[in-house]
C-alpha positions in Angstrom: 191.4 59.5 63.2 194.0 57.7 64.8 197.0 58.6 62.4 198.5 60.6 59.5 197.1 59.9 56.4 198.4 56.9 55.0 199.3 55.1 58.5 198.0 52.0 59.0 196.2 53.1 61.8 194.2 56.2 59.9 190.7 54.9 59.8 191.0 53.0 63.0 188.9 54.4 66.0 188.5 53.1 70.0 185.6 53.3 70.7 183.5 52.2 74.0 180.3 51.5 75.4 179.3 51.9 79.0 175.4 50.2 80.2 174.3 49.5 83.6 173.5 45.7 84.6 171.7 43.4 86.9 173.4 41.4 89.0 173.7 38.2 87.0 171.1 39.3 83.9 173.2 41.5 82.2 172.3 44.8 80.1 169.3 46.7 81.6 170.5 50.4 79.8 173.0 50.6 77.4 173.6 53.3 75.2 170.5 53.2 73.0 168.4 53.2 75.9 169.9 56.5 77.1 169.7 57.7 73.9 165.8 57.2 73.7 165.5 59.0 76.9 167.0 62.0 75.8 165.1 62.3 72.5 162.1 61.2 74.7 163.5 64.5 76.9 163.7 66.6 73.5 160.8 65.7 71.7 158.2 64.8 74.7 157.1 62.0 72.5 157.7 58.0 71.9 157.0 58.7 68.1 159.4 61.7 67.9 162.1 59.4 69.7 161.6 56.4 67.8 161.6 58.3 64.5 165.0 60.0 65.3 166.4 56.8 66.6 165.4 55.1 63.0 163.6 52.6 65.7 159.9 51.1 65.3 157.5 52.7 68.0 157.1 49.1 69.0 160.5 48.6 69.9 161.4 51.8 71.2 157.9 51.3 73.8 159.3 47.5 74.4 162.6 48.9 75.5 161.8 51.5 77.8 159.0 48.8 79.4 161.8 46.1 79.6 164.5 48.5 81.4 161.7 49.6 83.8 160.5 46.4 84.8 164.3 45.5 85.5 164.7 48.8 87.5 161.7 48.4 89.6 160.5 52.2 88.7 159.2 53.9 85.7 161.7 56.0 83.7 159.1 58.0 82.0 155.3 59.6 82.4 152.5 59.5 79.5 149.6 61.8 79.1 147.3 60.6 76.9 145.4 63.0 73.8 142.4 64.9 74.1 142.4 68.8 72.7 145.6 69.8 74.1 147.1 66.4 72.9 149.5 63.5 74.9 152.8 63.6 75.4 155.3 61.6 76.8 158.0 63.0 79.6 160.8 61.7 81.6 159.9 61.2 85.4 162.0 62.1 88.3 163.9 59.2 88.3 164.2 59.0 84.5 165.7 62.7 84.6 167.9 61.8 87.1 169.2 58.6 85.2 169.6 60.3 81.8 171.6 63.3 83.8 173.9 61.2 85.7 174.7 58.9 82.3 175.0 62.3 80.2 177.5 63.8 82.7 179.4 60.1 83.2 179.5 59.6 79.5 181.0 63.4 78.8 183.8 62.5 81.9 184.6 59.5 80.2 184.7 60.9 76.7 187.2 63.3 77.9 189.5 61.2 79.6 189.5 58.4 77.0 190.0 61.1 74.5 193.1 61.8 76.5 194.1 57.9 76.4 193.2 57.1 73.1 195.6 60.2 71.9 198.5 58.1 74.1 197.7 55.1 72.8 197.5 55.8 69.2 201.0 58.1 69.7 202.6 54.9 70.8 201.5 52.6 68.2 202.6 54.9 65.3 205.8 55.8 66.9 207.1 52.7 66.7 206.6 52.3 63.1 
């Protein structure tokens, strides 16, 4: 909330949105992306992740393919059924990814917090 009830400014919210790129392509990983990961991370399944993400399997499996082929390295490892079942796991460099984005992205929340606090202080103090 970015001011008393009744300010003009009450159900505005700043919000942002941080995603790597490719030199002259553009998006690779974006926020959705990282967010697959992590249910990927919690639920060691594509099905589990897609279903939380209210994504198709499809798409969620098309996504992760389409950042990897951009990165050059696989962000996560499948095992396939059998008795035990399959599951689906980040790899090294997946877990790695998702860490540094999850740290960045809880830095960043807490300084734009911070900012946004400022900014919205301004606007309604000169009301």
């Amino acid at each position: 909330m970015a001011g008393n009830k009744g300010s003009k400014y009450y159900d505005i919210f700043l919000d942002y949105r941080l995603w790597l790129t490719k030199r002259g392509d553009g998006e690779i990983l974006g926020h959705e992306h990282f967010m697959l990961l992590k249910k990927i991370d919690e639920g060691e399944s594509f099905n589990y992740a897609s279903e939380s993400l209210g994504m198709s399997y499809r798409k969620a499996w098309d996504r992760i393919r389409n950042c990897e082929k951009e990165l050059g390295f696989s962000l996560v490892e499948t095992r396939r059924g059998g008795k035990d079942g399959g599951n689906t796991t980040l790899s090294s460099d997946g877990r790695r990814l998702l860490d540094a984005y999850m740290s960045l992205r809880a830095e960043m929340d807490s300084l734009i917090k911070e900012n946004v606090k400022k900014f919205f202080h301004k606007l309604n103090d000169e009301q």
